[in-house]
N, C-alpha and C positions, 0 to 999 in steps of 0.2 A: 439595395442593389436593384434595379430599375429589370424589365423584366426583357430590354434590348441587351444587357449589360451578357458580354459571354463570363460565364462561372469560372473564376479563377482562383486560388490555393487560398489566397489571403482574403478573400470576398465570406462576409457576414452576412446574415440575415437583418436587418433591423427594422423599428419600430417604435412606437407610444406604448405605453400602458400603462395608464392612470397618470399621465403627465408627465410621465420621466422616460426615457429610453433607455431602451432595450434592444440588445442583442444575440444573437445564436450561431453559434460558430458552428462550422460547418469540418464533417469527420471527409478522411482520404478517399473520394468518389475516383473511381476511374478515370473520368477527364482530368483530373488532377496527377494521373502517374503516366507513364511509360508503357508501350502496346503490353508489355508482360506483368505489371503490376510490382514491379519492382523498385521504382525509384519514382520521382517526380518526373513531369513532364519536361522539365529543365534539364532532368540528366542527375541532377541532384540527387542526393539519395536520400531514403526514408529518415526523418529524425529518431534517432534512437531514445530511447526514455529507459529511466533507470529507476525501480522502485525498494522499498525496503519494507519489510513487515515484520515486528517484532511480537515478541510474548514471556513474561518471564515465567521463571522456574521448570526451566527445561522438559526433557522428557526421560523416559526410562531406561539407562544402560540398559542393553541390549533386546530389546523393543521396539525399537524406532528405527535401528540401522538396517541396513537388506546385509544379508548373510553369503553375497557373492562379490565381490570384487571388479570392475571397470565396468564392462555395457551384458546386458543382457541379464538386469538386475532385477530384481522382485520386493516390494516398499515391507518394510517389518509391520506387526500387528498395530502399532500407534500411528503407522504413516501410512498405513492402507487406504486412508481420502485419497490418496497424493497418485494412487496407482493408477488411476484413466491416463496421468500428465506425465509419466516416469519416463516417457521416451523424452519428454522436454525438461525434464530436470536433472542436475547436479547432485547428489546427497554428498555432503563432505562430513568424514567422521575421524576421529582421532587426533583432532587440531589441540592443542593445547595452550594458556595463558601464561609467561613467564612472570614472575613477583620483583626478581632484582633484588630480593631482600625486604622489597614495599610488604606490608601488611596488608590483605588481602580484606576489603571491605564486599563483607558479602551481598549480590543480589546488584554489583555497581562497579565493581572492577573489570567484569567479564565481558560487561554491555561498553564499556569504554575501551579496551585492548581492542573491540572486533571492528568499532566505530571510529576510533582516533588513533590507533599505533600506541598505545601507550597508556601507561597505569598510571595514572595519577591519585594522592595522597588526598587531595580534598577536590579543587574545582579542575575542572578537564583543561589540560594546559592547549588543546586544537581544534580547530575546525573539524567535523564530524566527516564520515567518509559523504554523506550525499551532498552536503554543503561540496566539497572539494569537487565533486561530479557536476555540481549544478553550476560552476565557474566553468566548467567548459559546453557543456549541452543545453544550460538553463537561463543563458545570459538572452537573448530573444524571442523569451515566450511572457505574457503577462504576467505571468505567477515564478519567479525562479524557483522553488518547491512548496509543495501543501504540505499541511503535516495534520493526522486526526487521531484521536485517541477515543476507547473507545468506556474509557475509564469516566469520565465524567469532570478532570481536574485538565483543564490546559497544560498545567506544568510539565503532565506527563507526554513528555518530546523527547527523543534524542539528538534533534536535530540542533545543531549548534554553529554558529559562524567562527565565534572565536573561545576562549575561556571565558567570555564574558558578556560575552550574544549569542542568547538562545532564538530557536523557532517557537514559537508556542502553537499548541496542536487545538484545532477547532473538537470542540467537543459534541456540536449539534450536528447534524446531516442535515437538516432545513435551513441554518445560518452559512454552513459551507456552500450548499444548493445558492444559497444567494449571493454569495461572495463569488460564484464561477460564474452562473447564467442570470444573476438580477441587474439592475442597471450598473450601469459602469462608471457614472458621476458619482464624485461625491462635491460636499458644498465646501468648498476649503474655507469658510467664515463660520463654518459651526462648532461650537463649545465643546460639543462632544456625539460621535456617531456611533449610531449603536443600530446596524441593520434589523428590520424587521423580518424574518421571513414568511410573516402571514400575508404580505403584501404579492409576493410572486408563488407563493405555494398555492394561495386560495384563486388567484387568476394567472390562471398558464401563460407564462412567456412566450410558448408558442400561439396564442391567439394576438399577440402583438404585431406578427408577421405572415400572417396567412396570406396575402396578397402575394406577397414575397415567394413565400415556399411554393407556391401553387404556380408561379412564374418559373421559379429555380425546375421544378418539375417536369416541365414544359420544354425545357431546352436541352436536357440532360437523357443520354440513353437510357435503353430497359434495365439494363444491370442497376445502374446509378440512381435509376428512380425508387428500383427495389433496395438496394441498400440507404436511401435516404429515408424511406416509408420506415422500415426498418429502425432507424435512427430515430424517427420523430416520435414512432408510437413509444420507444426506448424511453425516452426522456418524458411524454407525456403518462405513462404507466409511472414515470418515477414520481413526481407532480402528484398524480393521484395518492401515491403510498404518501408521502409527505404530508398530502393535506386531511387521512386518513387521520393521522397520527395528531395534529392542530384541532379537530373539528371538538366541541364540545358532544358529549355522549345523549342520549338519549336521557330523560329521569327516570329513575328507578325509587317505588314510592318508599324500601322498606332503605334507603343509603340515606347516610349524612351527608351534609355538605363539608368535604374535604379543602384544602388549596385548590385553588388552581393552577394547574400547569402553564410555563409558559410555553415547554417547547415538548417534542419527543419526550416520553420517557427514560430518562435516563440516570444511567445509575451502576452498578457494581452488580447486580442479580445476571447470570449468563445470559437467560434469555433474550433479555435487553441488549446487553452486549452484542448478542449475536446477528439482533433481529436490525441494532443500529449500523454495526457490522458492513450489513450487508446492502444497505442504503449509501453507506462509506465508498465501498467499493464500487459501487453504481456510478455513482459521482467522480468519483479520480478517474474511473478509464474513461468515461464521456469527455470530462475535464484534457486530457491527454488525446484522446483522441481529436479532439475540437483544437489543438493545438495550445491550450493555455497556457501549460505547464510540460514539462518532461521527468519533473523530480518528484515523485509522491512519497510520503511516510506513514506508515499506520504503524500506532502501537496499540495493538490488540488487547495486551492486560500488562501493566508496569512491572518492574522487574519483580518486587513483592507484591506478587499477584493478587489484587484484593478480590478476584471473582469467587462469587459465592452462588448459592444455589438458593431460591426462594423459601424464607421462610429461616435459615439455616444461619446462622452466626459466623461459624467458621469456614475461613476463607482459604482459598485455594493453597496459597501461603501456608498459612496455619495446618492445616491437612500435610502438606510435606515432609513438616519436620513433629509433628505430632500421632497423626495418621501409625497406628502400629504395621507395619510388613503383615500381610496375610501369608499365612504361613502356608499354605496352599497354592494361592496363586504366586507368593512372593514378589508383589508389588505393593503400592496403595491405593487401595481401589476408588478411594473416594478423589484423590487428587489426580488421578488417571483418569477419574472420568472426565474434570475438564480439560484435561491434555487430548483426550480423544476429538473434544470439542474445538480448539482451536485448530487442530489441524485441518478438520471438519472444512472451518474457515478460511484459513488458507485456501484450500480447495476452493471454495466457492471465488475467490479471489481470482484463481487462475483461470478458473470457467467462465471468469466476467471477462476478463482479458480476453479471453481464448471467443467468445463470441460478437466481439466487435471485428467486423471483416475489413480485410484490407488488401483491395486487389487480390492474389492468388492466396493471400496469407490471413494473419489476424495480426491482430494489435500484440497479443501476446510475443509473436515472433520477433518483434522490434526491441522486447519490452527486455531489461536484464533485471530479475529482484531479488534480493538477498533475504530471503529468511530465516532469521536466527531468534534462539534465546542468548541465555547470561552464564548458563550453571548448566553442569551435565549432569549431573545428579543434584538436585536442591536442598535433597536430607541434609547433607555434608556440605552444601556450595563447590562444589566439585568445580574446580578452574579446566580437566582434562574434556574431551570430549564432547564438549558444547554443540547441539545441533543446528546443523546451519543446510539450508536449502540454496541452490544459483536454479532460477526456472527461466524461461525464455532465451532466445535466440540472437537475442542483442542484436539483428538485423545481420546476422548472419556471422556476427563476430565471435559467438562462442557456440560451442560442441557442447551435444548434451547426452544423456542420455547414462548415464555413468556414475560409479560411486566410486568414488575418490577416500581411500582409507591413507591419511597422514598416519606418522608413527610418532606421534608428539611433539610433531613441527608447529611451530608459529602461527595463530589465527591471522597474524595477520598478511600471511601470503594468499588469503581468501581476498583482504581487501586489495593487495598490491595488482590480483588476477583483475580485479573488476575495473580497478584504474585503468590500465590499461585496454583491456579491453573497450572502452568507452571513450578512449583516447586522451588522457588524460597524461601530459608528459613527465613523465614518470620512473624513473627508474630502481628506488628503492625506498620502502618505507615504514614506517614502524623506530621505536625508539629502544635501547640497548639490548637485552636479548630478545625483543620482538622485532626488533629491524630484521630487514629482509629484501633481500633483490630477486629472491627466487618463486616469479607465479607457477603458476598450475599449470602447467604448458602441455598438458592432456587436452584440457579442455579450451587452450587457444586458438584459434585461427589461425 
């Protein structure tokens, strides 16, 4: 973009670096909307973006639910991250999974009824719910959805196009980092591609385009320049964290020589989890805010939760149905500790959201994400109660603020709510007693 060039919605930053180019998408500046920060400058309105954040082995009947009923709710002891954002969020409790007589595969039935309408017996007979979103929201943006896990195994996706095309979920934050903002060529004559991300993590993509941005700078109001300063130092603070985690260590005289790493540490320990997590989430709202994508997926920990705690064997999983009831507190303390910790994360999810600005609002406000487990109780595989989160404002299309207590209706008039909402033509879905025509019409528009 030349530095005569006036800054327009679909204009990039580009550049060289190290011989290949490079570009940097640019987040919703002011000159880009409507004098009130509401729509585009075209009139057009904000793209809506719809995300999903999963974790299995649920959380604890009656600890996690708020103990009042519609608005002017209070988040229970395991969802108290979540209370900064409770004016912006949905809790929905009470939903339940119907079998149809199907045998009930635990840790896999629950995560499919709330994602596809339907139980299925071995492979998922549907299209996942963000797959079916990303066919109407995600068909014009370069990525139609991301999907990251935080587990260490690709496999671990729920995203699915058909019963027989999965997503698979990027398991690095420095290889995702590269696949959103590293070059955009590939050689279509090579054998086989495998991104490096020591190539853009160790020299910032932003010094590819410094001529560039410092033009963009130049021609762009006070607000715009301060939300773009904002945005660069974002992404080069992310850069820094990334290449933190690449850099070989200092020697220490009394250590062996271990492997070496190729990427981030990771792995199954929460820490790591947490800390990759959160680099995950850095990357999808940039990613979405830069226009890439609209459909993001995070799976936090698979439905048999293999988080474990350092040093420790047994895993999160294992703790559930293992773990005895403290007869005191009448939980399990050790599997409740990582339920504390996911939530934890979530949180931090929305506050990522919640700090990318956008005109009057934030990215969050656009944004609609479902957060759910599989099991409302994991001891038993409990199909009743399953927790499921709606955060964000879907750009005005959904009401928040409110818990939603179903009385053992259908999970999946959670998905039919969000169909529509997101405009998805749609009038009923789910398969025999999970079909349903009836959304949430509290929290409609």
């Amino acid at each position: 973009m030349s530095a005569s060039m006036n800054a327009t919605r679909r204009n990039v930053l580009r550049g060289m670096m190290g011989g290949a180019a490079v570009s940097v998408g640019l987040p919703f500046l002011d000159c880009f909307l409507n004098t009130n920060g509401t729509a585009l400058a075209s009139g057009a309105p904000l793209p809506v973006a719809f995300s999903t954040f999963f974790w299995g082995c649920g959380l604890n009947p009656g600890r996690w639910e708020p103990k009042t009923i519609g608005a002017n709710y209070d988040m229970n002891i395991e969802s108290a991250a979540l209370q900064p954002f409770k004016s912006r969020i949905n809790v929905l409790s009470g939903f339940k999974v119907f079998l149809d007589g199907k045998g009930a595969r635990p840790h896999f039935t629950g995560e499919m009824a709330i994602l596809t309408g339907d139980v299925p017996r071995e492979q998922p007979n549907y299209a996942s719910l963000d797959s079916i979103v990303a066919d109407t929201i995600g068909t014009r943006t370069r990525f139609r959805s991301l999907e990251v896990t935080g587990t260490g195994k690709p496999t671990d996706s729920l995203s699915r196009r058909s019963a027989s095309v999965s997503n698979p979920a990027e398991i690095s934050p420095a290889a995702l980092y590269t696949r959103v903002f590293g070059p955009d060529f590939t050689d279509p004559n090579a054998a086989d591609f495998k991104p490096d991300p020591r190539v853009m993590v160790r020299r910032s993509v932003l010094s590819g385009v410094t001529d560039q941005r410092e033009a963009l700078l130049k021609q762009v109001g006070v607000n715009d320049r301060q939300r773009l300063d904002e945005y660069f130092t974002a992404v080069r603070q992310l850069e820094q964290q990334l290449d933190l985690q690449l850099q070989k260590p200092a020697p220490l005289e009394a250590c062996s020589k271990s492997a070496q790493p190729t990427d981030a540490e990771i792995g199954t320990e929460i820490d790591n989890v947490v800390a990759n997590h959160k680099l995950f989430a850095q990357i999808l709202a940039h990613a979405v805010a830069c226009d890439q994508t609209h459909v993001t997926n995070i799976v936090f920990g698979e439905a048999t939760s293999p988080l474990r705690r350092p040093g420790v064997a047994m895993t999160h999983h294992i703790s559930t149905h293992e773990e005895p009831m403290d007869p005191v507190l009448g939980y399990q303390p050790n599997a409740t500790y990582f339920m504390v910790r996911i939530v934890e994360s979530l949180a931090f999810y929305l506050q990522t959201l919640d700090s990318i600005k956008e005109g009057d609002g934030t990215l969050l406000d656009r944004t609609l994400m479902l957060a759910h487990s599989e099991t409302g109780f994991a001891k038993v595989h409990s199909l009743e109660n399953i927790p499921m989160f709606i955060a964000g404002g879907a750009g005005g299309r959904i009401k928040t603020g409110m818990h939603i207590q179903a009385k053992g209706e259908p999970v999946t008039r959670v998905g039919l709510t969000i169909q529509q909402a997101l405009g998805v033509p749609v009038d009923s879905w789910g398969t025999m007693s999970l079909a349903t025509s009836k959304p949430i019409s509290e929290i409609l528009v």
